[in-house]
C-alpha positions in Angstrom: -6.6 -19.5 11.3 -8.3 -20.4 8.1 -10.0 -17.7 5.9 -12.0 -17.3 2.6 -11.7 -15.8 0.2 -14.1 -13.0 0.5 -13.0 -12.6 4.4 -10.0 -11.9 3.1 -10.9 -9.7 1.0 -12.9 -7.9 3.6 -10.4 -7.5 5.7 -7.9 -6.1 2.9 -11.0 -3.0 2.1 -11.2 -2.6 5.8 -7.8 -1.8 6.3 -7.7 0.6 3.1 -10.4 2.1 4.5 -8.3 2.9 8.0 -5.2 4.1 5.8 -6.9 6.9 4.0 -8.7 10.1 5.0 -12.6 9.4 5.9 -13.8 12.9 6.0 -13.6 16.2 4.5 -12.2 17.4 1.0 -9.4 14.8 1.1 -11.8 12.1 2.1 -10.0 9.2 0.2 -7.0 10.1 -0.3 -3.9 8.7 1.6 -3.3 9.5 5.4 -0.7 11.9 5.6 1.2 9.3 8.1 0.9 5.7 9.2 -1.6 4.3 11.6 -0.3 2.7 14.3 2.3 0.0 13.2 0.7 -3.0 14.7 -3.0 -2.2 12.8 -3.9 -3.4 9.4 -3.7 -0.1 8.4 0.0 0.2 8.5 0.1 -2.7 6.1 -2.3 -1.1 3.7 -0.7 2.4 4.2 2.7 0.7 3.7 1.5 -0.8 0.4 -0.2 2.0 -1.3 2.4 4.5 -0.3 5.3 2.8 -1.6 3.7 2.7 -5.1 2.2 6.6 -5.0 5.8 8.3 -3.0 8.5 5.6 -2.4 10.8 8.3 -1.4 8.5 8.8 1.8 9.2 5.6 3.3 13.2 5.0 1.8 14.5 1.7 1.9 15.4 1.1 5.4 12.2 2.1 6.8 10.0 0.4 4.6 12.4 -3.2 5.0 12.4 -2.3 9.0 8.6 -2.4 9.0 7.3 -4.4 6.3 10.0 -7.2 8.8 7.8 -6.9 11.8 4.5 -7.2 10.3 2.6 -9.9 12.0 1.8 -12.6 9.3 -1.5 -11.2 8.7 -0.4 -8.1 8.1 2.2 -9.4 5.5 -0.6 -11.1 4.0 -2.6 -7.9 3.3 0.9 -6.1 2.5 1.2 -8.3 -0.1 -2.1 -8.9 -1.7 -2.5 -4.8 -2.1 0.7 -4.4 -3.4 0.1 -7.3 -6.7 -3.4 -5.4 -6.7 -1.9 -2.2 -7.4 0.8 -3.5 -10.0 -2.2 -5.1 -11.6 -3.9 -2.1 -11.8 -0.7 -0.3 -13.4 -0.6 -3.0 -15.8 -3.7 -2.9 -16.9 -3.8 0.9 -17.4 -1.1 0.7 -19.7 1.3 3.3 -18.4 4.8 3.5 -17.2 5.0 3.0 -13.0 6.7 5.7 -10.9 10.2 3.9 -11.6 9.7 3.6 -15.8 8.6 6.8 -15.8 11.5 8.4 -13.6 14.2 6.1 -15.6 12.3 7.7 -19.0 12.7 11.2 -17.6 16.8 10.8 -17.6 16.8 9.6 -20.7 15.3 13.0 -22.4 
């Protein structure tokens, strides 16, 4: 299976799109639970929830699933997770983890 760039990339919005809310006054914001685990939304759900609530999906869980992702869905696992440490980065604040370690400190 050989893809482009900008397939790829396609794809990756597309399964955003199926792990957050479509309609309504939450429209946007993160599904309250995963889509079905074999979808490309589970990958993307996966992805972005581990960065906004890690304590939802715990350690187990989250090494369970992200274990029987297809290799596609691996592939978009991982290319929305480096986007969103990019996107931390570049905002120039502490993650979830910095800023948790920062609050024990005090």
């Amino acid at each position: 299976m050989t893809m482009t760039s900008a397939e790829f990339k396609d794809i990756c919005l597309t399964a955003i799109g199926k792990a957050t809310v479509s309609r309504g006054l939450l429209k946007g914001q993160l599904l309250a639970r995963c889509p079905r685990s074999d979808s490309d939304g589970a990958a993307a759900w996966q992805a972005m929830t581990i960065r906004d609530n890690p304590w939802i999906l715990g350690d187990d869980r989250l090494m369970r699933t992200v274990l029987n992702f297809s290799e596609r869905q691996q592939a978009i696992y991982h290319a929305i997770d480096k986007a969103l440490i990019l996107a931390d980065a570049s905002e120039d604040r502490p993650t979830w983890f910095q800023g948790y370690l920062q609050q024990g400190e005090g």
